[in-house]
C-alpha positions in Angstrom: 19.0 23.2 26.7 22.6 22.4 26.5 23.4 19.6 28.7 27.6 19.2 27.4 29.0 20.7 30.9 28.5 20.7 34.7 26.7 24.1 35.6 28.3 26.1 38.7 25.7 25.2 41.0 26.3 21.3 40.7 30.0 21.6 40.7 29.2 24.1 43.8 27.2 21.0 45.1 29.6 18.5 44.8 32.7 20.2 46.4 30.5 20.7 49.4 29.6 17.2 49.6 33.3 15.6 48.8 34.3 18.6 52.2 31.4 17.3 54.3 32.5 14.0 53.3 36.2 14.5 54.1 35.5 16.0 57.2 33.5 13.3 58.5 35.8 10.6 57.7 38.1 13.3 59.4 36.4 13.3 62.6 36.0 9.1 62.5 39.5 9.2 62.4 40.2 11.1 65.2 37.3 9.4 67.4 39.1 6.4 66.2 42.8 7.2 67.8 41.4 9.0 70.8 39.6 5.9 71.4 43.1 3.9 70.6 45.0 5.8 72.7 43.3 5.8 75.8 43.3 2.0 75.6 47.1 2.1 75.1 47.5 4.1 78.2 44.8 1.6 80.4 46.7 -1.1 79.1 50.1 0.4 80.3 48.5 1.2 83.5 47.3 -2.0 84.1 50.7 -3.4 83.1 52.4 -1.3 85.8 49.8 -1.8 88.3 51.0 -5.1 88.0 54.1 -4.9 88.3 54.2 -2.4 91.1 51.8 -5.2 93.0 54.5 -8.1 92.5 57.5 -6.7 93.1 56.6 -5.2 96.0 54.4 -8.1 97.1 57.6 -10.2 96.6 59.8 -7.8 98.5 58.1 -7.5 101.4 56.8 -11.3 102.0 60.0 -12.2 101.8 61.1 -9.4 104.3 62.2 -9.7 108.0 60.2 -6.7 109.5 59.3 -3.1 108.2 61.6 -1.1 110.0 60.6 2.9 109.2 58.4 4.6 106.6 58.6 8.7 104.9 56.2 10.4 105.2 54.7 12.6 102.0 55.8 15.4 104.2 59.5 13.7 104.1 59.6 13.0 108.2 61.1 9.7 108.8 58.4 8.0 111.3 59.3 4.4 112.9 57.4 1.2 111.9 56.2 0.7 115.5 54.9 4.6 115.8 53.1 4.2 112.2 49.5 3.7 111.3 48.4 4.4 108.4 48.7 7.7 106.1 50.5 8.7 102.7 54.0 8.0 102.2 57.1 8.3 99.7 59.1 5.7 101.4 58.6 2.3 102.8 62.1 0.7 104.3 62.8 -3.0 105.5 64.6 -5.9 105.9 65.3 -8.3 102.8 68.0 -10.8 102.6 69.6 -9.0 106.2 70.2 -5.9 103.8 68.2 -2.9 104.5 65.9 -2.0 101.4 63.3 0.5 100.7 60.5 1.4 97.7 60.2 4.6 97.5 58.0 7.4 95.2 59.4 10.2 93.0 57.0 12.0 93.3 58.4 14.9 90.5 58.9 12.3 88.0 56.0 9.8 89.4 58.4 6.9 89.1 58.6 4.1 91.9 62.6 2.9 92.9 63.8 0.5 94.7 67.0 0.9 96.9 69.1 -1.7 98.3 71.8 -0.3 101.5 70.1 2.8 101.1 71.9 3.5 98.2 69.8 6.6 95.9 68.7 6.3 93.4 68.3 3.0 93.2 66.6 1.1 90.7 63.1 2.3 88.2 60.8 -0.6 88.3 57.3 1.3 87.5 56.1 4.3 86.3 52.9 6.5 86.0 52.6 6.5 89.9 51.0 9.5 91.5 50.6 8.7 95.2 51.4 5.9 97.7 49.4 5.5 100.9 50.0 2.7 103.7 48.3 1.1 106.3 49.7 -1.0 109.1 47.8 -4.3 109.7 46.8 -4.0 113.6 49.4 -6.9 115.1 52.0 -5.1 113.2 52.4 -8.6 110.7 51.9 -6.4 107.6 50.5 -3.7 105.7 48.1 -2.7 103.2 49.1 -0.8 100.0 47.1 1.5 98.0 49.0 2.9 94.6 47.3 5.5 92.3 48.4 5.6 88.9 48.0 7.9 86.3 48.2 8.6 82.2 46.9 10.3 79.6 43.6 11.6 81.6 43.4 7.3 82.6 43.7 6.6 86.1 44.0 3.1 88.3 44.2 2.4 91.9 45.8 -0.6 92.8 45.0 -1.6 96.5 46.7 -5.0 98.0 47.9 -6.4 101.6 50.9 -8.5 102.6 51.4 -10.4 105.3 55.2 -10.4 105.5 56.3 -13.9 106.1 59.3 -14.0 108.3 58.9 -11.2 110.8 60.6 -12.1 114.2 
C-alpha cells in the first residue's frame, strides 16, 4: 500500500469539514452582530427616551399653563376642552413666550418651537407616537412616547405637574 499522498476521498473529507467549519464560524458571526446591533439600537432608545423625558419634563414644569394641543388628526383642540388622546402638538407658556413640542410624524423626529416659529429645533429622534392625558384639576398632564428602531421598541410614560400655572 502506498501511503506517499492524500487519496480523493480524504482531501474530499477535509474540504467538507474546513466549509462546515467556515460556515459555522459564519453563522457565529452573524448571531454575534445581530445580537450587537439590537443592543446599539436599545441603547439609543433608551438614550432618547431620556432625553425626550427631560426636556420636556423641564419645559413644561417650568411653564405658566398649557394653552392648546393637535390633535393626530391635525385639529387644534383647547387645553380646557382636552382630555386625553393622541396628539402631534402640545403648546404652552414658558418664559411668557408661547412654545410647543411637537411630533413629525413622517420623519418620527420630536421639535421644539419657540413663538411658533416651524421648524423649530430636533431634540429626539426614533419617536413613533405621542399620546396625552390631562391630570383631572387641569395642574398637568401625563405623557406617554413610543419609540422605535431597528425592530426595538420603548415606551416612555411620565407625568408633570407644571409648577407655575395661575
Amino acid at each position: 500500500m502506498n501511503r506517499k499522498g492524500f487519496l480523493l476521498l480524504e482531501a474530499a473529507a477535509y474540504a467538507f469539514l474546513t466549509i462546515l467549519l467556515v460556515l459555522l464560524t459564519l453563522e457565529l458571526m452573524s448571531g454575534l452582530k445581530n445580537i450587537y446591533s439590537k443592543g446599539e439600537a436599545e441603547t439609543e432608545l433608551h438614550e432618547n427616551a431620556m432625553m425626550v423625558q427631560h426636556f420636556v419634563e423641564a419645559r413644561l414644569y417650568g411653564a405658566s399653563n398649557i394653552t392648546a394641543v393637535i390633535g393626530s388628526n391635525r385639529k387644534k383642540i383647547a387645553w380646557s376642552e382636552f382630555s386625553r388622546g393622541e396628539v402631534d402638538e402640545i403648546s404652552f407658556k414658558f418664559g411668557g413666550q408661547d412654545t410647543g413640542v411637537y411630533l413629525n410624524r413622517s420623519t418620527r423626529k420630536l421639535f421644539c418651537t419657540i413663538g411658533g416659529h416651524r421648524p423649530g429645533y430636533e431634540f429626539a429622534n426614533y419617536v413613533s407616537d405621542m399620546k396625552a392625558e390631562k391630570i383631572q384639576d387641569e395642574s398637568g398632564v401625563r405623557l406617554v412616547f413610543l419609540l422605535e428602531k431597528d425592530g426595538c421598541t420603548m415606551k416612555t410614560e411620565f407625568v408633570i405637574f407644571i409648577r407655575n400655572s395661575l
